[in-house]
N, C-alpha and C positions, 0 to 999 in steps of 0.2 A: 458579801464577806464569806471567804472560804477557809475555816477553822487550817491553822500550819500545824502539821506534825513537827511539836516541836524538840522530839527525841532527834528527828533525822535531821532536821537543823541545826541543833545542836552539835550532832556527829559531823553534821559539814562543817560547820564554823572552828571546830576543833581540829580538819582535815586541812582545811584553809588556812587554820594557823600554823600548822605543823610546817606546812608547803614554802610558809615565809618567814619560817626557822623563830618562829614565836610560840609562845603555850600559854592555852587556855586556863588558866589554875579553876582549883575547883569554887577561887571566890568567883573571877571571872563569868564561869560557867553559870554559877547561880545567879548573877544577876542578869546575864543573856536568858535565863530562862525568866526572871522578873519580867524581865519587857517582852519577853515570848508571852506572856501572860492576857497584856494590854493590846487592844486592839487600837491601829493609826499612833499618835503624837502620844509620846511617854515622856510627863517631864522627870528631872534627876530626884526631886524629892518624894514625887511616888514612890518611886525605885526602892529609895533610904525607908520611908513606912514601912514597905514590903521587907525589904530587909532584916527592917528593925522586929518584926514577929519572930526571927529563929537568931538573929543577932544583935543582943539588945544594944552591944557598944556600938554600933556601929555607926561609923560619925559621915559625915558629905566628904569629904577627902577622898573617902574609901571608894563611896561610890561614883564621882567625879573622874576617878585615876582610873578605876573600870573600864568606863563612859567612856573615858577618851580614849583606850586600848583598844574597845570594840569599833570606834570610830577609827583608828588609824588603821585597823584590820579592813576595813572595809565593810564588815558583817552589820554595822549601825551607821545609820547616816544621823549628824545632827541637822536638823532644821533651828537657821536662828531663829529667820520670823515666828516662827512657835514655839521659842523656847524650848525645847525637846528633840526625839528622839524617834528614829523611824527605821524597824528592818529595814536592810536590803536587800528586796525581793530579787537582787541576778547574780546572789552569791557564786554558784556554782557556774554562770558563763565562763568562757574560757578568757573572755575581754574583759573580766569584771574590773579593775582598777583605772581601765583605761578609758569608762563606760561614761558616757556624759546623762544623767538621770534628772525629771523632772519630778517633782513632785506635788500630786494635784490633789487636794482636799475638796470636800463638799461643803457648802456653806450651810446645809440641813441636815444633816446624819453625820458630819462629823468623820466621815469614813475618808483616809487617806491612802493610798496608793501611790507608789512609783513607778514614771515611766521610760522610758529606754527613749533617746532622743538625740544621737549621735547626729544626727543632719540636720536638722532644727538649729540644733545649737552650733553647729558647724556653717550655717548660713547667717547664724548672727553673730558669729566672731568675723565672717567676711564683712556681713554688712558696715560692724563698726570701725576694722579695718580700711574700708575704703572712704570712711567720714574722717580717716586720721586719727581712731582708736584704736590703740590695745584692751581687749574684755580680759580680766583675769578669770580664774577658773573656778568656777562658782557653781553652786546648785541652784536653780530657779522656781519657784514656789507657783503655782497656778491656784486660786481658786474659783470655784464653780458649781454646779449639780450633776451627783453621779445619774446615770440613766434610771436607778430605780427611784430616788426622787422626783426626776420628774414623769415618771410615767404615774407617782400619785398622784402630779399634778394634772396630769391628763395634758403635758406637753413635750411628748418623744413621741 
């Protein structure tokens, strides 16, 4: 796990929004930094905890109506299987809305990652295509062991 700066995140996600004529307001921003805070899956009522130390009213609407701004930004993915919330680690590509992303969690550490999977996913909208499916446009969840799990297990 590689600590984000999440001043310069924050400055992109605010660049990003500008770019698609939307504003980060400063509740916005603080709870992009809430989940800058959590490492992997953020569910929404952490968020409202966290929240609720500098704003006591603050009720799940608030942070639900955030949630899904940051989400239609593109800057948070939700993960349903997990209930929660996961940066988008390819903010700044120039393809980012267009980007097809996996997301792989570890089934021992917990540690989640997003992966970039344009062709992957591109060969199973062929594949279900040719069985006489349309795949809608979904994000696809992998779970697994990151490499440093298993190199405690002495199996990498």
């Amino acid at each position: 796990y590689i600590p984000m700066d999440t001043t310069a995140f924050i400055d992109s996600a605010n660049a990003h929004c500008e770019k698609n004529g939307a504003k980060l307001t400063d509740l916005r921003r603080q709870i992009l930094d809430l989940v800058l805070q959590h490492e992997g899956v953020v569910k929404a009522y952490r968020i409202l905890g966290d929240l609720q130390q500098t704003r006591a009213s603050a009720a799940p609407p608030t942070v639900y109506r955030a949630l899904d701004f940051l989400v239609e930004q593109g800057i948070l993915h939700r993960v349903d299987a997990l209930n929660g919330y996961v940066v988008c680690q390819h903010l700044d590509d120039a393809q980012h809305h267009e980007h097809a992303n996996v997301i792989v969690t570890c089934r021992d550490c917990g540690r989640v990652d997003e992966m970039l999977a344009d062709a992957g996913v591109q060969a199973l909208r062929q594949s279900c295509l040719a069985q006489g499916f349309e795949m809608d446009n979904q994000q696809l969840l992998l779970n697994g062991h990151c490499t440093e799990c298993l190199a405690k297990k002495g199996q990498a």
